[in-house]
Every structure is written in C-alpha cells, then in structure tokens.
C-alpha positions in Angstrom: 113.9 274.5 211.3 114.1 278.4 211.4 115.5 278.7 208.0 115.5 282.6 208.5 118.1 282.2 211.2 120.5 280.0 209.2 120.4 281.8 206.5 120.9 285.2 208.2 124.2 284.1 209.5 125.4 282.7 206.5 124.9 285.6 204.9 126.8 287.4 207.5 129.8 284.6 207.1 129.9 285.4 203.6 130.3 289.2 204.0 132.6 289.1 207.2 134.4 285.7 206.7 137.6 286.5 209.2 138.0 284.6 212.7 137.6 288.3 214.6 134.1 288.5 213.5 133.0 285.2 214.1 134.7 285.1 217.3 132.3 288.3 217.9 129.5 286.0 216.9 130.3 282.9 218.5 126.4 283.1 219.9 125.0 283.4 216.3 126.8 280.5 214.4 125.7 278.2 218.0 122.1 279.0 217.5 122.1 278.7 213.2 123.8 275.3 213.8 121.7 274.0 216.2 118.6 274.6 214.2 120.7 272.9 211.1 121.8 270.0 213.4 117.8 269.9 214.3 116.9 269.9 211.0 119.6 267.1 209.6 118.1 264.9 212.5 114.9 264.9 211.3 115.6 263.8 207.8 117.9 261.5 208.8 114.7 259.8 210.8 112.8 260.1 207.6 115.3 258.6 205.4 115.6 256.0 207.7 111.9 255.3 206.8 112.7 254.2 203.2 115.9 253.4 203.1 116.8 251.6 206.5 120.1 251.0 205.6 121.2 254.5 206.6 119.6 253.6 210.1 123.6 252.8 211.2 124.3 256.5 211.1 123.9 259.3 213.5 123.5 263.2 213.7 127.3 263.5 214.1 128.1 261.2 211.2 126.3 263.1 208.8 127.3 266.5 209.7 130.4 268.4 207.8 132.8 270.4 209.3 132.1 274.2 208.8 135.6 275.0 209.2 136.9 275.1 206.1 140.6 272.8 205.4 143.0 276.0 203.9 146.0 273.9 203.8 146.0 273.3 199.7 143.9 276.6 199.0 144.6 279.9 197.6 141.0 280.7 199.4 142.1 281.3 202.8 138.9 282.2 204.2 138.5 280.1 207.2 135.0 279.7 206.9 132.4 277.6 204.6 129.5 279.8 203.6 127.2 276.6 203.6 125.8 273.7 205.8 126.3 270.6 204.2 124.6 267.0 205.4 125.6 263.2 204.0 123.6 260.8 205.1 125.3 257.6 203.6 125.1 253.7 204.8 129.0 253.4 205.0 129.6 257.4 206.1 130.9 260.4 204.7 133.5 259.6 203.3 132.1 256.3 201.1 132.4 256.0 197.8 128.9 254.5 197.9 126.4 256.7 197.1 123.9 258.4 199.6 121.8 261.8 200.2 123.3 265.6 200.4 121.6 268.6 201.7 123.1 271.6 201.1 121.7 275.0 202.8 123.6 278.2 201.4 122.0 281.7 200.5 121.1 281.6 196.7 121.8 278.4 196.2 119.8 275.7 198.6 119.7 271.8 197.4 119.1 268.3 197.6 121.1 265.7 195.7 121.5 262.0 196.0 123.8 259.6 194.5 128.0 259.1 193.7 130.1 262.4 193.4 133.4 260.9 192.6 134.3 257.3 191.6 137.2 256.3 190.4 138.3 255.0 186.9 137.9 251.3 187.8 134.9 251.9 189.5 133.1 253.4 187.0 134.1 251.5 184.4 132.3 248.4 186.6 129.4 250.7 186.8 129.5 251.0 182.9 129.7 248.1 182.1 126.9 246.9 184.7 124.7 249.5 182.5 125.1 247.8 179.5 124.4 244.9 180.6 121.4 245.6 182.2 119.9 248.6 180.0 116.4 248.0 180.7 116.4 248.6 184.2 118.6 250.9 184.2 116.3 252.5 181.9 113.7 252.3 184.3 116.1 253.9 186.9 116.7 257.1 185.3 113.9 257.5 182.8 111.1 257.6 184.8 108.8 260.1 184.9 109.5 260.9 188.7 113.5 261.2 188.0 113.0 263.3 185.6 110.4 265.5 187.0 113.3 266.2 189.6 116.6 265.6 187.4 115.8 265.9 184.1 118.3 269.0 182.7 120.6 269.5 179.9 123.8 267.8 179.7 126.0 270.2 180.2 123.8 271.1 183.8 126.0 272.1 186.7 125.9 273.0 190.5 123.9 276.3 188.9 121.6 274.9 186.9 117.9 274.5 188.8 118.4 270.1 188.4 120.5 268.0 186.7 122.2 264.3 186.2 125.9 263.8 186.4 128.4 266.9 187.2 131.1 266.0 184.9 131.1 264.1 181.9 133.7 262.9 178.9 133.5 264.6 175.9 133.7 261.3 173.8 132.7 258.1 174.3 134.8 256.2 177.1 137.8 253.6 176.4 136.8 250.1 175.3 133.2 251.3 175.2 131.3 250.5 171.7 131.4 254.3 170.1 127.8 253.6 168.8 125.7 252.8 172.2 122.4 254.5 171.7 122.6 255.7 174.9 126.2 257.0 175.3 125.6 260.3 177.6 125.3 257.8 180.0 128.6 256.0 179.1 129.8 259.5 179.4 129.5 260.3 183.0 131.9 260.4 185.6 130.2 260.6 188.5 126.3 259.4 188.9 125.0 262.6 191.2 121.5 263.8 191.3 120.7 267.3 192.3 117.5 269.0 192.5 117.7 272.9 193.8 115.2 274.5 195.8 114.0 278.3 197.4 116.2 279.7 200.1 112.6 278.8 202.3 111.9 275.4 201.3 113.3 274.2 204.7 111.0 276.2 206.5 109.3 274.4 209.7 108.9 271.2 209.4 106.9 270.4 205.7 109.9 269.9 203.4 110.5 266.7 205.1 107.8 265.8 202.4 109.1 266.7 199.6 112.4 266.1 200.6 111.4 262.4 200.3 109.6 262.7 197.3 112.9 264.2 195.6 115.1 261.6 197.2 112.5 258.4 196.3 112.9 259.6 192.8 116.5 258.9 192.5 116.9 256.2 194.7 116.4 253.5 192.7 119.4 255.0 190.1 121.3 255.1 193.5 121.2 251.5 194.5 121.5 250.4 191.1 125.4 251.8 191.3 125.5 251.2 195.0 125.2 247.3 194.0 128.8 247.9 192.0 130.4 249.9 194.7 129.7 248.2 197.1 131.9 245.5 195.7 134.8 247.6 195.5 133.9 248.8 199.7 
C-alpha cells in the first residue's frame, strides 16, 4: 500500500476541504483510494485467517463512505479527512463487535471491539463479567492485551492505546458498589485501540503486526460478541 500517496491527499483534503478542489483532483482521491481499497483487501484476507467468521464480508462491505453526512452538522465540510475500514461478521453497522482501521495524517490506528452498545446491552455484558471474572480476566489482562491496550483510564482517541472510550464516573445501577474490579463495570463501550506511525502501513509488512495487535484483543472481543449476539 503506498502510504505516501494516501496520506499526501489527505493532507491536501484537510487544507482544501471544498467540492471545487476536489473536483480539481478527482484523479488524486481515485488513485489514494484505490491503494486504500488495496490495502483493506488484504487485511480482510488475513483476518479471514483467524477469525473465519468475517469470511461473509467483502471489500465493499467494509469500506466507509468518504463523503461525509452534513445534514445534523455545524461542520459542513463535505469531506472526511480519514479512510476508515470495518471488518465485522454481521457488517458495518452491527452492534457486534469487529476490527477498524483508521488511516488519517497524525493520527493512524487499529482498534477492535464494540464502540456503542446500548443500556440493555451492556448491562448483559456486565453482568456476563461478573459472572465469569476469571476468564474475563484472562481476556483483558494478559500480557499481549496489555502490551497493545494497556493505558490510563481516562485514555482517549489521542492517547497512543487504550481500553474503553467512555466510561461512568460511578459505579453502574444495580451493580454491587464494592466489585474489585469496577473500571470495568464502568465502561460503556468495550473498544480497543492501538495507534501507530503515519508509515506503518507501508508495503505490505504491517499485515504482521496488524494481526498481532488484533489477536491480542480478540479474545476480549468474542467474549462480548457471545452477549451481542443475542440481542442481533
């Protein structure tokens, strides 16, 4: 993937993001998207690899729109300033938890997992926690999860890796107040993220690591895919 390409026009986007200038550049975005759409493609075949239930997906399913939706916005620029790639079992728009890829001058990443549930939902997935601490234990205090996700808790979108975007301030409703491990209680969404260099996706060995990051928080990932999917 010729990360120098994508990159280069993103940058552009973000300093000329008006439909006269991309119009002008109609030539650049084709050739930065199809080395994207190349590179989504192959880690969707690797994916498949380890996790075969994603095998029901293809390049198109995975890709976002880079037009950006304006209706509900006071941002009216028309255009995203990223490429964004989910690769999820039941498709973009699943509750069930799967594996991003972000590509976006500054701020590249990978992430895996659940970025919005709702109440119910994760109050299933709370409650499956507790119920089975020890493997969840396993899940998300390894040393490979943490070698990728470990962070503080109040990590963000910024922060170089981190474990769970947004989180309660106290202890959630109906929940004993005293759990020994309530920052996990706290969470409201069960999302991964591990950022990387602006040329990590260069040629074709971050496939790699890629894997290596995403192995490391699969097993968090299907332990709350087997409550979502219930609710799916």
């Amino acid at each position: 993937m010729d990360t120098k390409k994508i990159l280069t026009f993103l940058s552009d986007v973000m300093a000329n993001n008006n439909r006269e200038w991309f119009h002008a550049h109609r030539a650049d975005y084709d050739g930065a998207r199809g080395e994207w759409e190349h590179g989504v493609e192959q880690a969707l075949k690797r994916i498949v690899g380890f996790d075969a239930e994603v095998g029901t997906q293809t390049l198109k399913d995975c890709l976002y729109r880079f037009y950006r939706d304006t209706r509900f916005s006071p941002d009216k620029s028309p255009y995203k300033n990223h490429f964004g790639a989910y690769i999820c079992a039941h498709g973009k728009k699943a509750l069930r938890g799967g594996y991003y890829i972000h590509m976006e001058p500054g701020h590249c990443l990978l992430a895996v997992g659940s970025y919005w549930l709702p109440t119910n939902i994760l109050t299933a997935c709370r409650n499956e926690l507790m119920a089975n601490e020890e493997e969840w234990l396993r899940c998300v205090e390894s040393k490979t999860f943490k070698r990728y996700f470990d962070g503080p808790e109040d990590a963000g979108w910024d922060s170089p890796q981190g474990f769970g975007l947004e989180r309660l301030k106290t202890c959630p409703a109906g929940f004993p107040r005293d759990y020994p491990y309530m920052k996990y209680l706290r969470l409201k969404n069960y999302c991964a993220w591990h950022r990387v260099a602006d040329d990590f996706f260069e040629g074709d060995g971050w496939l790699d690591e890629m894997e290596r990051v995403f192995r490391a928080a699969k097993p968090m990932m299907d332990f709350m895919n087997a409550v979502i999917d219930d609710y799916e």
